[in-house]
C-alpha positions as CSV (number, residue, x, y, z in Angstrom):
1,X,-14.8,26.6,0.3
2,X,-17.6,26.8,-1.8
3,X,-19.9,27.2,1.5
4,X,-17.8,30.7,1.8
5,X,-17.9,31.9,-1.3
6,X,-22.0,31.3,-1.0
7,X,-22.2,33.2,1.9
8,X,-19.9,36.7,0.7
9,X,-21.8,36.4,-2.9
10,X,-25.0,36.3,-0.5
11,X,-23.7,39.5,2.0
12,X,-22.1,41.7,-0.8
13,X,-23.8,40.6,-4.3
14,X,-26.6,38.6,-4.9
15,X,-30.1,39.8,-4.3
16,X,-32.3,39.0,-1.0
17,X,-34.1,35.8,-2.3
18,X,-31.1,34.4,-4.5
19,X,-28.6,35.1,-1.6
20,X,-30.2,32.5,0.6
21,X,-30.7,29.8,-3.0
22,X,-27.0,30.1,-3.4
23,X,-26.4,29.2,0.3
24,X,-28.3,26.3,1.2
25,X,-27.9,24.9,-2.1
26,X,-23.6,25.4,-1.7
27,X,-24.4,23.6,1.5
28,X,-25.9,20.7,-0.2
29,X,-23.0,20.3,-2.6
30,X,-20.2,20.6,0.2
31,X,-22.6,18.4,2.4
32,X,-22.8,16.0,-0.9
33,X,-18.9,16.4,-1.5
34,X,-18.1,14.9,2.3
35,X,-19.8,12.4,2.3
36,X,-19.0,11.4,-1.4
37,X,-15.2,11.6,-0.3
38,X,-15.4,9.7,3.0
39,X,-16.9,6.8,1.1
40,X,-14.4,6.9,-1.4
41,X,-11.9,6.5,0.9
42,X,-13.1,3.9,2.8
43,X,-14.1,1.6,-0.2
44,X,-11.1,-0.6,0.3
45,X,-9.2,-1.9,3.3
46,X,-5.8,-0.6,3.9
47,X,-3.1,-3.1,3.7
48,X,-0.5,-2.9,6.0
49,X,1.6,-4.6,8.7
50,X,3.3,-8.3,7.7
51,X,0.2,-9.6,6.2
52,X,0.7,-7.3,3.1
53,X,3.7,-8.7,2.3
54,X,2.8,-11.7,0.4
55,X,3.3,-11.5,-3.3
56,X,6.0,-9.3,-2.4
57,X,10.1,-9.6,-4.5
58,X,12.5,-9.7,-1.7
59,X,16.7,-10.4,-1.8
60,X,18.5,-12.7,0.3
61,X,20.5,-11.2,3.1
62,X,22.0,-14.1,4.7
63,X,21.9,-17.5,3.0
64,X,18.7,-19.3,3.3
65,X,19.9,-23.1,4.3
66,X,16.3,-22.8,5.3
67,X,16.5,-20.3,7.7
68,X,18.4,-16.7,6.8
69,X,17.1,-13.6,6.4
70,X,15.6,-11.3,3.4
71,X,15.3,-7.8,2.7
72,X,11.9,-6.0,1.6
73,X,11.1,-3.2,1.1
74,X,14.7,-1.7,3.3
75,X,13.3,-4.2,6.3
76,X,15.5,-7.0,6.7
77,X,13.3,-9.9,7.8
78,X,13.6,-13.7,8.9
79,X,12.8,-15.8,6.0
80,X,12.1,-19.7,5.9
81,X,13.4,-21.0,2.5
82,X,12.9,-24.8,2.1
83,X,14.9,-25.3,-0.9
84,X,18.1,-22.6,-0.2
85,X,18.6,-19.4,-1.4
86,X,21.9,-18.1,-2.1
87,X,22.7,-14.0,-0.8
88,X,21.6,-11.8,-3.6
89,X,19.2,-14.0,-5.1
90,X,15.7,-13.1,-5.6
91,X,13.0,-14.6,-3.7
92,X,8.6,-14.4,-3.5
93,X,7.6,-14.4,-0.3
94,X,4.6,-17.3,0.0
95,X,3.2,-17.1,3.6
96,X,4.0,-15.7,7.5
97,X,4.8,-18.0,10.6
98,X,4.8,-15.4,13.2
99,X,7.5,-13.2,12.3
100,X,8.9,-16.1,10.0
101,X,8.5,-15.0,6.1
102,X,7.7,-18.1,4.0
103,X,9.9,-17.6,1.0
104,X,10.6,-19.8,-2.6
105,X,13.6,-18.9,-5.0
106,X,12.4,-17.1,-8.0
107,X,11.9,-19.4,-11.1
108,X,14.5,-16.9,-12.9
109,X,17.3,-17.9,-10.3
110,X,16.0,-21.4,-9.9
111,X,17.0,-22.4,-13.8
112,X,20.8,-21.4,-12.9
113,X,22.9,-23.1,-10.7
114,X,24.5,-21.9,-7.6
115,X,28.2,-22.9,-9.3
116,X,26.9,-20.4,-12.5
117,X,25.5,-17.7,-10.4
118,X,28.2,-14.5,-10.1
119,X,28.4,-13.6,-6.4
């Protein structure tokens, strides 16, 4: 944008020498901005796909009795839980075995018992 506006201040305003200063150096910045903005961008790798959701909160579906099924994120999932998890409970999601999530209770729900827990 600033490239454009170099070029009509150039045609319509500025004088013969300064005309062509405000050009290339408008082309420098916009050159400069680019580059500045692609590396910006790419300073970080994205995180996507199953990997990304370790660390993540997810809720019980199905009962876990170890094997049921979470939701995160609106995608319901298999889950693995080795020490049961109740529907509607909260779990952390630990690790990935295939398509498997690796979950653990929350230590929240873990201090209540099932028999205490409304449903």
């Amino acid at each position: 944008m600033t490239f454009i506006a170099a070029i009509l201040l150039a045609i319509f305003v500025l004088p013969s020498p300064w005309g062509l200063i405000a050009i290339v150096l408008s082309g420098i910045w916009e050159t400069g901005q680019t580059f500045a903005t692609i590396r910006w961008s790419q300073r970080r790798r994205a995180h996507i796909g199953a990997e990304a959701l370790v660390g993540a909160t997810a809720r019980v579906v199905e009962r876990c009795d170890p094997a049921g099924k979470v939701a995160v994120n609106g995608e319901i999932w298999n889950a693995r839980c080795e020490n049961g998890a109740e529907h509607g409970e909260s779990v952390q999601v630990r690790g990935l075995q295939g398509l498997t999530l690796v979950v653990e209770r929350d230590q929240a729900t873990v201090s209540a018992p099932a028999s205490h827990q409304r449903t």
